[in-house]
C-alpha positions in Angstrom: 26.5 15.9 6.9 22.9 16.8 8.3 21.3 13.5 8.9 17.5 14.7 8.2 14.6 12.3 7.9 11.2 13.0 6.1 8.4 11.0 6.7 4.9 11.0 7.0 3.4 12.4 10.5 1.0 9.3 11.7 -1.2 11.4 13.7 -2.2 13.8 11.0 -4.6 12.4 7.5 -4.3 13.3 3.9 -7.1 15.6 3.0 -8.3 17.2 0.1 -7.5 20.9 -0.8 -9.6 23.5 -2.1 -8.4 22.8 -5.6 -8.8 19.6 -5.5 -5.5 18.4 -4.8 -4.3 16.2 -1.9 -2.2 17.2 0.7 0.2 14.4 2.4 1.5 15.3 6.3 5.2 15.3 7.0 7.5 15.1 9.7 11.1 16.4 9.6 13.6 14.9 12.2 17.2 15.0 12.6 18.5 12.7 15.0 15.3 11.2 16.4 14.3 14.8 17.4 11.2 16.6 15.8 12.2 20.0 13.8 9.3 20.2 12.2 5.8 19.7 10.2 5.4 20.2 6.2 2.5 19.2 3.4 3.4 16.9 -0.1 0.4 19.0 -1.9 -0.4 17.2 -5.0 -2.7 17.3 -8.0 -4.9 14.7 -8.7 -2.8 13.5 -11.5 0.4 13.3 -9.2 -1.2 11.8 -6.9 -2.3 9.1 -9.1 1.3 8.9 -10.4 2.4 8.3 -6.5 -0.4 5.3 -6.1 0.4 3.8 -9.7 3.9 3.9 -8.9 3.6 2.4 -5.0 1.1 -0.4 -6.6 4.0 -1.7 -8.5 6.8 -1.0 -6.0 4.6 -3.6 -3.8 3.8 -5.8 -6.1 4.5 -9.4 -4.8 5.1 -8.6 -1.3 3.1 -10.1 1.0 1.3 -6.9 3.4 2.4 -6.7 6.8 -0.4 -7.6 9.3 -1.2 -3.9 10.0 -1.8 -3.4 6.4 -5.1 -1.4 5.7 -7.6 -3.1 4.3 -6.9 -2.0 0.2 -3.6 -3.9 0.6 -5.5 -7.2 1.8 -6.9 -10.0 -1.1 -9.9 -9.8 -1.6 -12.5 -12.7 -1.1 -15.7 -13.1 -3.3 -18.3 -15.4 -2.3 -18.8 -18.7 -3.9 -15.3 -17.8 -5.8 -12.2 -19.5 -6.2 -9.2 -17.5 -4.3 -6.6 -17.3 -6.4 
């Protein structure tokens, strides 16, 4: 069985094609050793589907300490948290 992993290469960014689309940065390993680089291209409307559907995979969990800052509450002045 080939043991391949996908997942997304840390040292490249998402950016935004020519047509609008997004395109996502991969790495394929097998192994623990590098075979390769690929793109996730996306439409706008996929790429929404892929947010949408993340937003309520993490729904509830708290985010890790390296979160980015979307994933953090948000505190409005003179507002009650919560």
């Amino acid at each position: 069985m080939m043991d391949l992993r996908i997942s997304h290469a840390p040292e490249w960014k998402v950016r935004r094609l020519d047509d609008g689309g997004l395109a996502l940065p991969l790495q394929i390993s097998r192994g623990g050793q590098l075979l390769g680089t690929a793109e996730l291209r996306l439409t706008l409307t996929a790429a929404e589907h892929l947010h949408a559907t993340l937003c309520y995979a993490l729904d509830g969990q708290s985010p890790p300490t390296a979160a980015p800052d979307c994933r953090k509450p948000i505190r409005y002045p003179g507002r009650r948290s919560g």
